[in-house]
KELUMLUM-735329 format. One record per residue: residue in three letters; x, y, z of N, C-alpha, C, O in turn. Coordinates in steps of 0.1 Angstrom, whole numbers, padded with zeros to 4 digits, always signed. Last residue first. Layout:
<pts>
alaXYZXYZXYZXYZ;...
</pts>
This chain:
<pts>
unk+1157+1750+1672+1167+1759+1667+1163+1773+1667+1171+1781+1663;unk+1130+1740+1677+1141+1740+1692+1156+1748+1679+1166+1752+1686;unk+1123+1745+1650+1117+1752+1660+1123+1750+1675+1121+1758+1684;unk+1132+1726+1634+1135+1743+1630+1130+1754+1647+1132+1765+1651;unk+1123+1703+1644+1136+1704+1646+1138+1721+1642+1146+1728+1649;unk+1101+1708+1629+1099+1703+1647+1116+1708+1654+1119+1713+1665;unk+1098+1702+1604+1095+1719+1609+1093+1715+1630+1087+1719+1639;unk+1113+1684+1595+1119+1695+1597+1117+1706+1605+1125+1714+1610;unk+1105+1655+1622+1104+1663+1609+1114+1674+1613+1121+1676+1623;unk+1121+1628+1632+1117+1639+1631+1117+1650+1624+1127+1655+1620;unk+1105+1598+1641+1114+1605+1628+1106+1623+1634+1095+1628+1638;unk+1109+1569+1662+1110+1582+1658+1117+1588+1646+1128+1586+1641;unk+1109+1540+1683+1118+1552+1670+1104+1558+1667+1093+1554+1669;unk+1098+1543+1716+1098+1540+1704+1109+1549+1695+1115+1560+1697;unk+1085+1577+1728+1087+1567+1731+1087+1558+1716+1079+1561+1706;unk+1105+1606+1731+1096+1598+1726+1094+1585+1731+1103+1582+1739;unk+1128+1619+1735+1117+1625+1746+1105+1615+1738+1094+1620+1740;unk+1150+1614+1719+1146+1603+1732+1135+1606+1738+1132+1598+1747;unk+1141+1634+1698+1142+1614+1693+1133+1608+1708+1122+1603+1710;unk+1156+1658+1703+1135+1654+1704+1135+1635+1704+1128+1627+1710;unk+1177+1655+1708+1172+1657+1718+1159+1658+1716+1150+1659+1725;unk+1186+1648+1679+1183+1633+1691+1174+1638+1706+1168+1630+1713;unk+1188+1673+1669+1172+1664+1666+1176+1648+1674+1168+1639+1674;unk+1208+1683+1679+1195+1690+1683+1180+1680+1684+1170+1679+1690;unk+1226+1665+1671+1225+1667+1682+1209+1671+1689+1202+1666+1698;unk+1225+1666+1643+1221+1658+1647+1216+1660+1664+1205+1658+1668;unk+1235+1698+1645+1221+1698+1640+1215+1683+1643+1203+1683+1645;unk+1264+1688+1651+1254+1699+1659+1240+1701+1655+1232+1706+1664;unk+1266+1676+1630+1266+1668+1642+1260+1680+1653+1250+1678+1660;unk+1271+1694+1610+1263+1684+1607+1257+1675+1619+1247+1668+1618;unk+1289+1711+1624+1280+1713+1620+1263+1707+1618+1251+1711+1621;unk+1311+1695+1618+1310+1697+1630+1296+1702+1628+1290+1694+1634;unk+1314+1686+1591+1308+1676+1598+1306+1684+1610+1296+1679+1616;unk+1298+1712+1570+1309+1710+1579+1305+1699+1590+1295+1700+1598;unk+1275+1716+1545+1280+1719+1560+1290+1712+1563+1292+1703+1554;unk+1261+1706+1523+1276+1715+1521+1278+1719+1533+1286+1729+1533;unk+1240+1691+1527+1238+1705+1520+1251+1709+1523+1250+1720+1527;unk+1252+1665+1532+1246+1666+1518+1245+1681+1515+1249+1686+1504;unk+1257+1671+1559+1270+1669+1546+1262+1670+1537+1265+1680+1531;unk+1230+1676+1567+1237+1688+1569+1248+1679+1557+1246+1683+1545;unk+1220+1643+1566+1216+1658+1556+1223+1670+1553+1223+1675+1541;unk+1237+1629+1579+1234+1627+1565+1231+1645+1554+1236+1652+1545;unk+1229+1641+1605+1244+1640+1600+1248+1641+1584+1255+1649+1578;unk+1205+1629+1603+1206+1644+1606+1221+1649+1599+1223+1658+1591;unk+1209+1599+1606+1199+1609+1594+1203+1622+1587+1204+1627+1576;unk+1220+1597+1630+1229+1595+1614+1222+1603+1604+1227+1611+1596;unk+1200+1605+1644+1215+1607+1641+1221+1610+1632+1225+1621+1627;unk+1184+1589+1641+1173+1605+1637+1191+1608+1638+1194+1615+1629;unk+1195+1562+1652+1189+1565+1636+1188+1578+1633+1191+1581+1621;unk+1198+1564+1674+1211+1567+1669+1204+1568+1651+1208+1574+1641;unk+1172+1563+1688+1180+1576+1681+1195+1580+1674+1200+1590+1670;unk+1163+1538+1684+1158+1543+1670+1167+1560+1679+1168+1569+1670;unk+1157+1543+1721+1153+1537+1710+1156+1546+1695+1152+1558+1693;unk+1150+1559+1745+1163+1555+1733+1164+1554+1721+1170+1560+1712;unk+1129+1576+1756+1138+1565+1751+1145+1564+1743+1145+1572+1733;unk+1128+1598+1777+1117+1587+1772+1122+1575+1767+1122+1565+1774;unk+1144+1624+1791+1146+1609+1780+1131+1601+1786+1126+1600+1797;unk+1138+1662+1787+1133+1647+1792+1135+1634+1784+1131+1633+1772;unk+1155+1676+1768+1154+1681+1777+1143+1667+1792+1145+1667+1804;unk+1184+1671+1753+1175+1664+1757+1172+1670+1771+1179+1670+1781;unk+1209+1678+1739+1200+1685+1742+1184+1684+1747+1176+1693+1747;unk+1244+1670+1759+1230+1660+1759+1221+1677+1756+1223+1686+1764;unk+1274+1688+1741+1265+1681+1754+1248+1680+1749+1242+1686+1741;unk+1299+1675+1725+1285+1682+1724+1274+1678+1735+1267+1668+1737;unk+1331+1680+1717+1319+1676+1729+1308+1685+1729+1307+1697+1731;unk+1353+1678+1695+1342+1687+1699+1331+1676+1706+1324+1668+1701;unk+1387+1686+1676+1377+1673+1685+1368+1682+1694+1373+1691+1699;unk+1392+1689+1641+1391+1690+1655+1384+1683+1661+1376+1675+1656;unk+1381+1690+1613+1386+1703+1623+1388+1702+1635+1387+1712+1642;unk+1377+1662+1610+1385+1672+1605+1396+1682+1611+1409+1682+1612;unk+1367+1648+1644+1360+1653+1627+1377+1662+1628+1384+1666+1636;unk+1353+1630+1669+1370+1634+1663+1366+1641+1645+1361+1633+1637;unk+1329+1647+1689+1334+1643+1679+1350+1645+1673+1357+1655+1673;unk+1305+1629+1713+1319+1636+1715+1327+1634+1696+1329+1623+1691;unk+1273+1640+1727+1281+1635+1713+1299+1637+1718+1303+1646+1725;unk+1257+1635+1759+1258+1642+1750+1267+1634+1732+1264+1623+1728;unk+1257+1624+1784+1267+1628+1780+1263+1634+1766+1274+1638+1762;unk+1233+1607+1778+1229+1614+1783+1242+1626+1789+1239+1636+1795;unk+1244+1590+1749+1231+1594+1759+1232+1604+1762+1233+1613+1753;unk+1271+1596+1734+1268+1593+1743+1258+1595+1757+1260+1598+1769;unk+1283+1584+1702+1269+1591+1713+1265+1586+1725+1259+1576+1727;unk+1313+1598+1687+1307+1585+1696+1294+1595+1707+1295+1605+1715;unk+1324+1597+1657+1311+1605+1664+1305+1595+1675+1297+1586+1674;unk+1351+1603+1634+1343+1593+1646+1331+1601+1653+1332+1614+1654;unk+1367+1598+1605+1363+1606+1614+1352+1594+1622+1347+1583+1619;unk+1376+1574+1586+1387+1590+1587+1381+1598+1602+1389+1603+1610;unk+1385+1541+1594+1380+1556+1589+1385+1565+1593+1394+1566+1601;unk+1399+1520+1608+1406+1527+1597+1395+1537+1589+1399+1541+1578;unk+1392+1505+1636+1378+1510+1628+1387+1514+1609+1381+1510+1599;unk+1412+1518+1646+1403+1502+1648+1399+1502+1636+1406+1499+1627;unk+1418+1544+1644+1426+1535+1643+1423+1524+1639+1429+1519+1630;unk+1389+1551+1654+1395+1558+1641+1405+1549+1641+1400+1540+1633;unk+1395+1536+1679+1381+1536+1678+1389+1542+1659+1393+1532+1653;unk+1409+1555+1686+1420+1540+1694+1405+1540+1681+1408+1547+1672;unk+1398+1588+1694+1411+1582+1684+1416+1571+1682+1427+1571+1677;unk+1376+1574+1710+1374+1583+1695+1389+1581+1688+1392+1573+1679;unk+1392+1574+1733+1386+1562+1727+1381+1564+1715+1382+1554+1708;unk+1402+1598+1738+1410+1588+1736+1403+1576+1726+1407+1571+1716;unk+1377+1611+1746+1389+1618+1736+1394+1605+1729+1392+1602+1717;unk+1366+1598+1764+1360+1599+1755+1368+1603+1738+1366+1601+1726;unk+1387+1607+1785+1383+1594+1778+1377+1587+1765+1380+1577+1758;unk+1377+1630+1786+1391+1628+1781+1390+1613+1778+1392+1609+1767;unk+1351+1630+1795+1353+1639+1780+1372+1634+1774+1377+1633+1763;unk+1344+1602+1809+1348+1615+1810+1351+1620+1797+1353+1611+1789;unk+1339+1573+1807+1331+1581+1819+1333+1598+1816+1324+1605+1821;unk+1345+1549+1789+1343+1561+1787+1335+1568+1798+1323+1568+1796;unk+1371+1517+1790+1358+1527+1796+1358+1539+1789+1368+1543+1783;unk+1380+1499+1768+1384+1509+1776+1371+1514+1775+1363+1517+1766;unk+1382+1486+1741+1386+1477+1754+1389+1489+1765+1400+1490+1770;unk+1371+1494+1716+1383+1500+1723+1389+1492+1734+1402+1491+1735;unk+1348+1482+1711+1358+1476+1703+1370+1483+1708+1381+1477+1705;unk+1339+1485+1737+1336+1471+1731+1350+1472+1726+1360+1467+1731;unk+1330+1513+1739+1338+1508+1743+1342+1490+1744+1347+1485+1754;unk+1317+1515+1711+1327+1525+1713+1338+1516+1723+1349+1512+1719;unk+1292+1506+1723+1297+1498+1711+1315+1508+1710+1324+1500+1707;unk+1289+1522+1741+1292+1509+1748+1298+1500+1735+1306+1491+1736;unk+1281+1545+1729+1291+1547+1738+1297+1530+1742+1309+1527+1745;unk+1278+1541+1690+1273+1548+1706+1287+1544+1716+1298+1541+1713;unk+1294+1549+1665+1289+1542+1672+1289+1546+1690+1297+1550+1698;unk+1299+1561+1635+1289+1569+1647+1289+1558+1660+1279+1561+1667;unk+1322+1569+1614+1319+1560+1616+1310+1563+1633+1317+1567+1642;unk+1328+1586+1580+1323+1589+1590+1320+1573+1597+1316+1564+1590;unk+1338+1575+1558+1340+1587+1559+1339+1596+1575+1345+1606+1580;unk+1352+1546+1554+1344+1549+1556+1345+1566+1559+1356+1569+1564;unk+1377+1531+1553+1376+1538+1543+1362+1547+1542+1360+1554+1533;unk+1363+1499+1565+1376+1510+1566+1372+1517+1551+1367+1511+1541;unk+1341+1490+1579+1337+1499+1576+1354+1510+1570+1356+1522+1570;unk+1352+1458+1585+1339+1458+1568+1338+1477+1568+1335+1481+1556;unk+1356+1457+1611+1366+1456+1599+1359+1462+1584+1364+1470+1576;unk+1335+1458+1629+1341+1468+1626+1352+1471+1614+1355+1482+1609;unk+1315+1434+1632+1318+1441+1616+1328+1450+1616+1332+1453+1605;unk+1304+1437+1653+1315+1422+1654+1319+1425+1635+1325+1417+1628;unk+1294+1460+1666+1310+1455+1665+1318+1445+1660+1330+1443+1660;unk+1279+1480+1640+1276+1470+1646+1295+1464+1651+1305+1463+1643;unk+1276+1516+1631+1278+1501+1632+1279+1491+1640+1279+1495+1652;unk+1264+1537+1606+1257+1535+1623+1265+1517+1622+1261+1508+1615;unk+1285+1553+1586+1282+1542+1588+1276+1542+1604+1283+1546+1613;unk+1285+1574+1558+1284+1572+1567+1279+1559+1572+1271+1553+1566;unk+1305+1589+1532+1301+1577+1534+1297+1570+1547+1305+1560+1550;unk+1302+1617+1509+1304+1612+1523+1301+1596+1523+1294+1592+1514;unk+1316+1615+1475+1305+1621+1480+1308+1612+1496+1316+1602+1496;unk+1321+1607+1447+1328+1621+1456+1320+1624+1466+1316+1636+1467;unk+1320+1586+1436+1313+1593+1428+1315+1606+1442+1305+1614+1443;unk+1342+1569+1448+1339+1571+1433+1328+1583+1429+1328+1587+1417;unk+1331+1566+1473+1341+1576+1468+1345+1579+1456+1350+1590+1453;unk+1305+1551+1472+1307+1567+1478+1320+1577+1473+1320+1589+1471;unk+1320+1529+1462+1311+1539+1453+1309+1550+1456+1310+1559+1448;unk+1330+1525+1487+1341+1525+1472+1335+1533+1465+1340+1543+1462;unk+1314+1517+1504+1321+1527+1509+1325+1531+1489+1321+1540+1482;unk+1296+1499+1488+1290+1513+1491+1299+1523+1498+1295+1534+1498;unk+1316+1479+1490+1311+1481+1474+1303+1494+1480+1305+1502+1472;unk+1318+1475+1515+1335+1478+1505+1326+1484+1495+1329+1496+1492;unk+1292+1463+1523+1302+1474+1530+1310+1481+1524+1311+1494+1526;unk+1292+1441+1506+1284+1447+1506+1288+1465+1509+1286+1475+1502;unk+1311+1419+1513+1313+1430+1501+1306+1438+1500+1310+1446+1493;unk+1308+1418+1542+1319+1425+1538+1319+1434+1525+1323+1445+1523;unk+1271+1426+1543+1282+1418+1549+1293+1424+1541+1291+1433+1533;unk+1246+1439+1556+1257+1441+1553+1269+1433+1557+1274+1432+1568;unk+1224+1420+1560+1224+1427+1544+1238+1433+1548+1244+1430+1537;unk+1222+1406+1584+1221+1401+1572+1228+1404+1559+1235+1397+1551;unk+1216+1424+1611+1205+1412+1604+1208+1410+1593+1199+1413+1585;unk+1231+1440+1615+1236+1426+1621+1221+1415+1614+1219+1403+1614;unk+1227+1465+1615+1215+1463+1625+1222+1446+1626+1219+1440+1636;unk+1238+1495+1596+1240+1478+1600+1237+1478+1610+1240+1487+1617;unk+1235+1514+1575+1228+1515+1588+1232+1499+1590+1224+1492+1584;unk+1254+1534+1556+1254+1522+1557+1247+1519+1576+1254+1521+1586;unk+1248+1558+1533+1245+1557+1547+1245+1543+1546+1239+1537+1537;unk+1260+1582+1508+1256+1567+1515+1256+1568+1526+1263+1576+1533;unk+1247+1613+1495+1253+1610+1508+1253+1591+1503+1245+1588+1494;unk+1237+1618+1472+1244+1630+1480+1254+1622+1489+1266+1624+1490;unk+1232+1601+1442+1231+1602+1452+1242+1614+1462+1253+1617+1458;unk+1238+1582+1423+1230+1597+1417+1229+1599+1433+1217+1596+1434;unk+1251+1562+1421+1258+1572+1411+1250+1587+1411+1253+1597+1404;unk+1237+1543+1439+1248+1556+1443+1254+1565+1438+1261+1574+1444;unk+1226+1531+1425+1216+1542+1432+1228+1550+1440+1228+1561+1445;unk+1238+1509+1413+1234+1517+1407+1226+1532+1414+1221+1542+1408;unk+1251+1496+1433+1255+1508+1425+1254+1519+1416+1260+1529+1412;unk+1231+1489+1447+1239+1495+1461+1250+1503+1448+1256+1514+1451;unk+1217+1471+1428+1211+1479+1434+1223+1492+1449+1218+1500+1457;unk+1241+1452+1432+1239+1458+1419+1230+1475+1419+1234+1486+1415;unk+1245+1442+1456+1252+1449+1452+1251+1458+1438+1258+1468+1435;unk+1220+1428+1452+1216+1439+1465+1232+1450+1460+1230+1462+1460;unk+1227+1407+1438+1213+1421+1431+1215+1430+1442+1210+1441+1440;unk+1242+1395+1453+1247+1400+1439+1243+1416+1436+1248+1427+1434;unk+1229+1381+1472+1240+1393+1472+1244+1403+1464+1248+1414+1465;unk+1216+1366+1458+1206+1371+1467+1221+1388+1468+1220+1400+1466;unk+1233+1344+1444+1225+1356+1436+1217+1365+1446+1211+1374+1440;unk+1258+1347+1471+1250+1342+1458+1245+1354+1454+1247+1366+1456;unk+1240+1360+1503+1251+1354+1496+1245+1353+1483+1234+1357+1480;unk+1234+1375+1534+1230+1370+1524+1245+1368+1519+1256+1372+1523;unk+1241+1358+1566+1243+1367+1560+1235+1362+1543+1232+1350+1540;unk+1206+1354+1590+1218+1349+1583+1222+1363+1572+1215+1373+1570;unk+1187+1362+1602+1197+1367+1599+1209+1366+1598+1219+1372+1602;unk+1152+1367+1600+1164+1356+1597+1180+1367+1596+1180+1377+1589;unk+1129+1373+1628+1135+1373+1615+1143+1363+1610+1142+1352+1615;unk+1109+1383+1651+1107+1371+1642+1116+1380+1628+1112+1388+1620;unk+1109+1386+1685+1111+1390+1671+1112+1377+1660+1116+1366+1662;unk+1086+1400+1707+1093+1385+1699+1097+1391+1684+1092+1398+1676;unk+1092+1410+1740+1094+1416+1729+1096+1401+1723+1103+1393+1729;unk+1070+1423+1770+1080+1415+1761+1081+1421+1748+1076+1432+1744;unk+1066+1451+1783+1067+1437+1787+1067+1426+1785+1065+1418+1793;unk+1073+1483+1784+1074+1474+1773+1077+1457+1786+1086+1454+1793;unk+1054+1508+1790+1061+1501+1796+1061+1493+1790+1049+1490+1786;unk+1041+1529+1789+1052+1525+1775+1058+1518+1787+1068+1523+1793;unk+1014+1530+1795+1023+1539+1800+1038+1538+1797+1047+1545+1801;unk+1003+1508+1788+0995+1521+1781+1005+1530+1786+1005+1540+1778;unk+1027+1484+1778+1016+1490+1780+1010+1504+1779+1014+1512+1770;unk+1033+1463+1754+1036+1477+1758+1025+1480+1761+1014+1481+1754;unk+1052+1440+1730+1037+1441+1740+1042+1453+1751+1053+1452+1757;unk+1066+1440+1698+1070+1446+1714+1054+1452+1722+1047+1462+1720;unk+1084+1425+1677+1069+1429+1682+1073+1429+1694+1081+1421+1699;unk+1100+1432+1652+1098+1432+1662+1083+1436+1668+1075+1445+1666;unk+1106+1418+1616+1094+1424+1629+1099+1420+1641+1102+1408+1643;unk+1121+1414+1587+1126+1415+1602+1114+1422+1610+1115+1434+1609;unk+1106+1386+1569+1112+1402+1570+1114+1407+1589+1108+1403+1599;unk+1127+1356+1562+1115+1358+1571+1120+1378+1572+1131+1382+1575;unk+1136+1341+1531+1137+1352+1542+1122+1357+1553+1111+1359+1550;unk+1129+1333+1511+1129+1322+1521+1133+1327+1531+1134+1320+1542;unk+1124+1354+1490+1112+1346+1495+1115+1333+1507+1106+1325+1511;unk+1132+1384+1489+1139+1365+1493+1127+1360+1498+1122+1362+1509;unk+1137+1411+1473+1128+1400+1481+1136+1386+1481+1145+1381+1474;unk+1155+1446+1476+1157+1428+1470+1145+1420+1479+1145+1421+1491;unk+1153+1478+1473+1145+1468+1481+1147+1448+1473+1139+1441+1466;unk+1151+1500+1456+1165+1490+1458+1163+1483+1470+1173+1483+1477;unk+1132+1508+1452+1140+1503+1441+1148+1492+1442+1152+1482+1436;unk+1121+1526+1467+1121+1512+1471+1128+1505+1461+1128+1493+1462;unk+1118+1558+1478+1122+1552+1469+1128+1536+1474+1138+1534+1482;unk+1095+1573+1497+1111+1569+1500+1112+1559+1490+1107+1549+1494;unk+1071+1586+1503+1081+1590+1494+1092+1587+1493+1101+1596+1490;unk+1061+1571+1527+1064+1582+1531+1080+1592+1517+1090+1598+1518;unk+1045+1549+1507+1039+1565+1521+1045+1578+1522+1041+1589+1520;unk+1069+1536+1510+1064+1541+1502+1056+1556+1499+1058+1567+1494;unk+1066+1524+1534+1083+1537+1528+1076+1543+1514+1078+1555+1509;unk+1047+1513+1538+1050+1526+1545+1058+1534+1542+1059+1546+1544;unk+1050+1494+1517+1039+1506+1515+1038+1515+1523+1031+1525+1520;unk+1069+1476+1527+1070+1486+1513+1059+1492+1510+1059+1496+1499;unk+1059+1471+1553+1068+1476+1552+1071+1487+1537+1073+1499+1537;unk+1035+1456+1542+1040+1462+1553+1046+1474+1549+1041+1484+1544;unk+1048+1437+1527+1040+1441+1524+1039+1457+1526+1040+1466+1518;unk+1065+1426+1547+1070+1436+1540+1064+1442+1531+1069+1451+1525;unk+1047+1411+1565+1047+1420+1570+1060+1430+1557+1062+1441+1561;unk+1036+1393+1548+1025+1401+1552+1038+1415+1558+1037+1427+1555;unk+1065+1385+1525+1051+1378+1538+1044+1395+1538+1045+1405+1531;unk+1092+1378+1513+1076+1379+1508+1067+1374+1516+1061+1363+1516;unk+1113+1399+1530+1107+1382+1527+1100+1388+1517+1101+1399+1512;unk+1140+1416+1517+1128+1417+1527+1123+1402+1518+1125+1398+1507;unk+1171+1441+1524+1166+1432+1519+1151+1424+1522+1149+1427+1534;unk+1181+1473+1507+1180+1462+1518+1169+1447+1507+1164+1444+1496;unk+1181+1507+1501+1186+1491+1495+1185+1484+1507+1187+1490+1518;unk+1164+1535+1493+1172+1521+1505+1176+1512+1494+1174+1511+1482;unk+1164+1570+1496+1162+1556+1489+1171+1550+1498+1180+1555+1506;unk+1151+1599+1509+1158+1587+1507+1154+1575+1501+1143+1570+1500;unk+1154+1636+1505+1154+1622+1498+1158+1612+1499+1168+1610+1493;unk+1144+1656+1534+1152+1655+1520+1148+1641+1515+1138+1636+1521;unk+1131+1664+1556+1131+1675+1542+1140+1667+1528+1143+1671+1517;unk+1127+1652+1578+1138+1659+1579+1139+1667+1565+1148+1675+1563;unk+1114+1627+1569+1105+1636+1578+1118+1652+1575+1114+1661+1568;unk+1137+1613+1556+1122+1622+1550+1115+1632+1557+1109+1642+1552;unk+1151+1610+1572+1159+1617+1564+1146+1623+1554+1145+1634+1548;unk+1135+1593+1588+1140+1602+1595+1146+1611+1582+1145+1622+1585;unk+1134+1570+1572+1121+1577+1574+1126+1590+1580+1120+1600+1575;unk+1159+1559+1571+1154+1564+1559+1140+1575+1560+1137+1585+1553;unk+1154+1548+1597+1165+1558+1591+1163+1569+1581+1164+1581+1582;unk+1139+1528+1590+1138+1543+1601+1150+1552+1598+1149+1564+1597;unk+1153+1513+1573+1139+1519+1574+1134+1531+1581+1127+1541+1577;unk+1170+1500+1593+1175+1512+1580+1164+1515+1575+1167+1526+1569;unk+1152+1499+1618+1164+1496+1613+1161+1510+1604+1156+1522+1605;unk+1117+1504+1613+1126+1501+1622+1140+1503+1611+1139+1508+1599;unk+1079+1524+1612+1092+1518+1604+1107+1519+1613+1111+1530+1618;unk+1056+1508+1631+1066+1518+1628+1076+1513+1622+1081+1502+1624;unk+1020+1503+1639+1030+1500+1632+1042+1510+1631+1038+1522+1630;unk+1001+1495+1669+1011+1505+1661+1018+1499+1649+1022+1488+1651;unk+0970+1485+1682+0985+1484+1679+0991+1493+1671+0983+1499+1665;unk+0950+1489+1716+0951+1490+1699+0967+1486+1697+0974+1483+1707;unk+0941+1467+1736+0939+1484+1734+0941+1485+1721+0932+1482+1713;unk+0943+1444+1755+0947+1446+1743+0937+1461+1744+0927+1464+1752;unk+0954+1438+1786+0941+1443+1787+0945+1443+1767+0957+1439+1768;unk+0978+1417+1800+0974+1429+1794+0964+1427+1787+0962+1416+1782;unk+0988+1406+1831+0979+1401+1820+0977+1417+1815+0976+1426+1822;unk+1025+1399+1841+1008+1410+1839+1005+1402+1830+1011+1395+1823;unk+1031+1369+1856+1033+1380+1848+1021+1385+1844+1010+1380+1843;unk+1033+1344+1872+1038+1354+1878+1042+1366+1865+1053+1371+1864;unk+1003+1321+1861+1019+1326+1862+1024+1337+1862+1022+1343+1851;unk+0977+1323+1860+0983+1310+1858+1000+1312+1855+1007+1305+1848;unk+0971+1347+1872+0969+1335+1884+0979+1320+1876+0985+1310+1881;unk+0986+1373+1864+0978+1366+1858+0982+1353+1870+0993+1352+1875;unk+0979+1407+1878+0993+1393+1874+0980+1385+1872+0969+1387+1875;unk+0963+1437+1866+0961+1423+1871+0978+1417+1869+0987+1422+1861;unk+0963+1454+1845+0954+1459+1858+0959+1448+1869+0957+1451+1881;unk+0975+1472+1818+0976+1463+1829+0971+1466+1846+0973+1475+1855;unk+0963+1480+1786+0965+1482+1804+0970+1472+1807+0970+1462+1800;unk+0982+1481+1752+0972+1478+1768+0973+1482+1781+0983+1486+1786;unk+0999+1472+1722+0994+1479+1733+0982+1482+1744+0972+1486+1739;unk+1018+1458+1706+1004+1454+1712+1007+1467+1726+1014+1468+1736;unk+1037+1474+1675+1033+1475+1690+1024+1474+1694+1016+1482+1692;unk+1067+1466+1656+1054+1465+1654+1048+1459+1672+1051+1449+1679;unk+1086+1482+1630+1082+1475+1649+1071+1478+1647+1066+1487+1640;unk+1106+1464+1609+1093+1470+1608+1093+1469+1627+1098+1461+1634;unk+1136+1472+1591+1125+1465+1597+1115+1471+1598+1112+1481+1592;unk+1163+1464+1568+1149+1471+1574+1144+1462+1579+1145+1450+1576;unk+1199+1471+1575+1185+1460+1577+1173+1465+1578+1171+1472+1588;unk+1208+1488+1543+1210+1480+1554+1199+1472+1558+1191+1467+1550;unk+1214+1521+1531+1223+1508+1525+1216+1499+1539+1221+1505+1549;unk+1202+1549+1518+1203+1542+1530+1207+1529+1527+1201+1525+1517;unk+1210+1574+1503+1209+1562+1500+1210+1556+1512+1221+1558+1518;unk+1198+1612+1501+1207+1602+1509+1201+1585+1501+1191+1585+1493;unk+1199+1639+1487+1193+1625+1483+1203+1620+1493+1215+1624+1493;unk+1177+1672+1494+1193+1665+1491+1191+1648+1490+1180+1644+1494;unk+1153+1685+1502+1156+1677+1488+1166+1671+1492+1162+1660+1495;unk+1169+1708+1520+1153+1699+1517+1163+1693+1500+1173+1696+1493;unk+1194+1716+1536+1193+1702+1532+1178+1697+1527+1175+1685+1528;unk+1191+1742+1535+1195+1741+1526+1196+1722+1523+1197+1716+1512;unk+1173+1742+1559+1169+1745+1550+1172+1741+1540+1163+1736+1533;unk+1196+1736+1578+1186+1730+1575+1178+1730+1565+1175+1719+1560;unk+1212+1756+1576+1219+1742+1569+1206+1735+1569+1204+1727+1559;unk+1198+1773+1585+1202+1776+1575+1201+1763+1565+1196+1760+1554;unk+1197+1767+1615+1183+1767+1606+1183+1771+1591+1173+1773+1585;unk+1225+1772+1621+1221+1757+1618+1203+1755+1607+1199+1747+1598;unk+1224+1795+1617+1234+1790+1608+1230+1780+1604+1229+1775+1593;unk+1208+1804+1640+1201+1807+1627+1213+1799+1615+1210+1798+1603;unk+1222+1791+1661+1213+1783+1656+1206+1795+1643+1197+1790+1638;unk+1260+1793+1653+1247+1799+1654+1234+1793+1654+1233+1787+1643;unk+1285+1765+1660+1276+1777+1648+1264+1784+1656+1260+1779+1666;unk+1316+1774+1678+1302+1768+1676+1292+1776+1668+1290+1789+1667;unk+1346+1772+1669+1335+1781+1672+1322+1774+1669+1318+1769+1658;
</pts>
């Protein structure tokens, strides 16, 4: 039975405060923005006019940002250079009351920026990114694991956001699913494929439709497909539950109680971008306040259908999401 949206504006409620731990890669996007009026004579691409730029918090950063806008508590663990841009970075999370504790520096790490030249009509016309993403190791591993246990003992939820830049490598993965279960609590993972091994024992595993069909080796066009590949996907994968997103199809979920297709609440897509983040966030919160993953995915649902009508990631508050409820 599907909940009520006063049930869901319930679970909302009940998730202000609750503490999530975001475990993974932060970044930073960071946006030149302009007209374009002209191709440039010295080679077949627009010349942009410069206008202003943006800063936005990315990766498990956004994540984290999303679980704040959203009423409740996040801390991170990840990892970040010593340059200008995590500077950056650790004064936006900061901003936004998000506990950096568990923030490790590497000073021979470059911090992960995307820069994406965009014009005034979000038309994006390159992108440079400048990180490192190698895996960490050694003492650089150590502290990130140390920090991944100490902040789990006090915590609602883990969230393991892997972006493939670095911070979650095997032991990293094992040591926040393990703690999640030691101290009784969900263990969610947004993941990347060529890791799928690193998430068994995970509570929850979200991956979109093409990462879905990667590690399944089988298309998804139809709700029965979609069936299938959620169960082959739970097998793969060895977690307990699956939430595969699928744009403009909507969510399809293997949880607990059953298997449940949630169709697309997106009333205009803008973009993509950063929604599998306002996802996981949303998912995060509802388990934190004692909801029912089906539940918890019905209230993500609601808040991806504000995510894509944006352009860029996105965090969306509580009182935005209480209001398409």
């Amino acid at each position: 039975m599907c909940a009520a949206p006063s049930d869901l504006q319930r679970l909302l409620d009940r998730a202000r405060g609750r503490s999530v731990l975001v475990i993974g890669d932060l970044m930073l996007d960071h946006f030149l923005i302009g007209r374009v009026d002209r191709i440039s004579p010295e080679a077949p691409v627009p010349v942009v006019q410069f206008d202003h730029e943006e800063y936005r918090l990315g990766g498990a950063a956004n994540v984290a940002h999303n679980v704040a806008a959203l009423g409740g508590h996040a801390d991170v663990v990840g990892v970040a250079g010593s340059d200008d841009s995590a500077a950056r970075l650790l004064a936006d999370l900061a901003r936004m009351a998000i506990g950096t504790t568990g923030v490790v520096t590497d000073a021979e790490r470059s911090t992960t920026r995307k820069l994406r030249v965009v014009t005034t009509r979000n038309q994006q016309v390159a992108r440079i990114d400048y990180e490192s993403d190698r895996e960490i190791g050694g003492t650089l591993q150590d502290a990130v694991l140390r920090k991944v246990r100490e902040l789990a003992a006090r915590t609602d939820v883990v969230l393991i956001s892997d972006y493939q830049k670095g911070t979650i490598t095997a032991a990293v993965a094992a040591a926040a699913i393990e703690a999640a279960r030691a101290r009784g609590v969900p263990s969610l993972v947004d993941p990347k494929v060529p890791h799928i091994d690193r998430y068994a024992g995970a509570t929850l595993v979200t991956p979109n439709h093409h990462e879905a069909e990667a590690v399944t080796l089988m298309r998804i066009r139809s709700e029965e497909e979609a069936r299938e590949a959620a169960q082959r996907f739970r097998d793969r994968a060895r977690c307990e539950n699956v939430l595969i997103t699928r744009g403009e199809h909507g969510m399809w979920l293997l949880g607990p109680d059953g298997e449940f297709d949630l169709p697309a609440e997106a009333l205009e897509v803008s973009d993509v971008t950063g929604a599998g983040d306002t996802v996981i966030a949303a998912i995060a919160l509802g388990l934190a306040a004692g909801g029912s993953l089906a539940d918890a995915a019905r209230l993500a649902n609601r808040a991806a259908g504000l995510a894509v009508s944006r352009f860029g990631p996105a965090a969306i508050t509580a009182d935005e999401l209480r209001a398409v409820l």
